[in-house]
Structures are given as C-alpha cells and as structure tokens.
N, C-alpha and C positions, 0 to 999 in steps of 0.2 A: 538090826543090822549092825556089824561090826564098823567100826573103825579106820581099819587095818588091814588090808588083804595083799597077799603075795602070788601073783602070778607065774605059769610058767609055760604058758603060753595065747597064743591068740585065741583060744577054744573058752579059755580058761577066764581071758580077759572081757572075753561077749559076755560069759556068763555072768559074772559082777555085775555087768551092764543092764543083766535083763531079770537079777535078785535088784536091783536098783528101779527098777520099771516098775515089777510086782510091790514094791512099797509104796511109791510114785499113786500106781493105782488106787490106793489101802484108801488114800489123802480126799479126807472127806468136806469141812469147811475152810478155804485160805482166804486171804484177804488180798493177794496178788497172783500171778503168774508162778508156776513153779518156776526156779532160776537153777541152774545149775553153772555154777562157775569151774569152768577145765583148768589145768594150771601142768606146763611141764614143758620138759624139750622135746623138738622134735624126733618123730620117731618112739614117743613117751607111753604109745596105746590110749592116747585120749580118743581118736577118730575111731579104734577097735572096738573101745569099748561102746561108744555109742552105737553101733552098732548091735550090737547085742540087747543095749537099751530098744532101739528103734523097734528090733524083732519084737521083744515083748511085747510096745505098743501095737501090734498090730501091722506097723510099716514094711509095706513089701518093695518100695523101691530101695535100690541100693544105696548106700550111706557114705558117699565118698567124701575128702575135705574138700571144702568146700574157697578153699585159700583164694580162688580167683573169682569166685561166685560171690563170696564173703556172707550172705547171708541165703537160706535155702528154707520151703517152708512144704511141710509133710502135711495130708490127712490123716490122724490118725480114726478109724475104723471105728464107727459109734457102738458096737458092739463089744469091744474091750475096754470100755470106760464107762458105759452106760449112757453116753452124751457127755459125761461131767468134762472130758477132755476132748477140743474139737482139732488142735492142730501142735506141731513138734515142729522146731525150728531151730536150726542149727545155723551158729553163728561163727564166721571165723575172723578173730580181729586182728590175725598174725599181718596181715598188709594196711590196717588203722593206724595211722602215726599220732594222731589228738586225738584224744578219750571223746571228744564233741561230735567227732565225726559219725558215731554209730547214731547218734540221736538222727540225721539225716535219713538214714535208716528204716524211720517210722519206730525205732525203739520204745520211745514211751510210751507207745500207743499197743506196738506188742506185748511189752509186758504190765501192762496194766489189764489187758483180758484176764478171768479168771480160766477160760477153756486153754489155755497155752501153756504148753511147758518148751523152754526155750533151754538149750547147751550152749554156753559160751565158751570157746576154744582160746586160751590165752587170756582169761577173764583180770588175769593178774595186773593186767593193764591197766586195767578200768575198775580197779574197786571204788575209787572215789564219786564215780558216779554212777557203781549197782546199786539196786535198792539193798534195807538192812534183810536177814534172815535167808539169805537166799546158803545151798549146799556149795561148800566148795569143794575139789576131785584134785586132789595131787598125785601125780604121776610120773613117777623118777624110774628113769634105765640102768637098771641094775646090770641084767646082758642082753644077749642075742635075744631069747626067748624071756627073761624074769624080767617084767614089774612089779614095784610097790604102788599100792594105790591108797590115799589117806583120803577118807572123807568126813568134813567137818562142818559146822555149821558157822554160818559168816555173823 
C-alpha cells in the first residue's frame, strides 16, 4: 500500500478506504487491536473515507460522524474475516477536551481485544495516550472535491 494518495473525489476517497480494509484483512497475528488514527480538518474526508473502509468490512449500516455519539460500535460480518475480526468502532474525540476522558469510554478495554479494529477521528489529540504501532491517516483539503491522504505508521 502506498503512502501517499490523492483524491478527487468522494468515490475516490471510499475507495482508499476499502484498498485500506482489504490489507486490514491480509493481518494475520497482532498483539492489540488494529488502531487507526484520523488526523485533519473538518470536512477533510476522514468520515468518507471510513466509509468505504466500513464497506469493505462487510458493514451495511451507514457510517455517519459520529461527533455527538462520540463513540459507535459495528458487527462486522464473520464471513469477511473468517472470525479473526468481530467488531469496527468508530471513535469521534472532536467534543473530548482531556485525552482521560476516552478511557471512560471503556477504551482500554476496546482496544485491548484482538477481534477490533477501531478509527479514531481527531487521534491527534491523543497520541500520548494511544498505544505505540497503531496507522496514522492524514487528511488535508486541498479543494472542493481533492484530498491528500498520508498514511504512516505511529
């Protein structure tokens, strides 16, 4: 998987999301929770792209932010993981003012399952107390339709 992707549209930005899924799946022994750390401004196609992510997992309900929900939790469909992945959780920390507050959350306890893979939206907030090796997703608005999206490892 690249690095580096450039968008130019929403069609465009599911689909990173769901070449992001298809390696997601590949992931044979971990030692935690896949983490995925979001990072951008609003309007940046973090929420798009997960979306696209979620399809690939098998996720048929719809993928909205989840800003007043703050945290949201999917079955994903034992037939597209083989069991290895039982649940998709979608985190949004944009209304979290103390990095302490997601532990309330039941966070440690989420991502300490190996069946979970969890998206954190605004993870940038909270590096200090993500676990280490987790993906981070940078997403910057270039225009109307282009995003850059950078994916690294933390």
């Amino acid at each position: 998987m690249k690095s580096k992707y450039i968008t130019n549209s929403t069609s465009q930005t599911k689909k990173i999301g769901r070449i992001l899924a298809k390696e997601i799946l590949k992931t044979k022994k971990q030692k935690m929770a896949i983490i995925l750390g979001l990072e951008g401004d609003l309007g940046g196609g973090k929420t798009t792209f997960l979306q696209g992510l979620a399809k690939e997992l098998g996720i048929r309900e719809k993928i909205l932010s989840p800003t007043f929900v703050i945290i949201r939790r999917f079955k994903i469909p034992s037939y597209r993981t083989a069991g290895q992945f039982k649940n998709f959780y979608h985190i949004d920390c944009y209304r979290i003012s103390r990095p302490k507050e997601i532990f309330n959350l039941g966070f440690k306890k989420i991502t300490s399952q190996l069946q979970n893979i969890i998206a954190i939206e605004w993870a940038d907030r909270f590096y200090k107390i993500l676990p280490k090796n987790i993906l981070i997703l940078k997403f910057k608005f270039i225009s109307k339709n282009k995003r850059e999206i950078k994916i690294q490892q933390k």
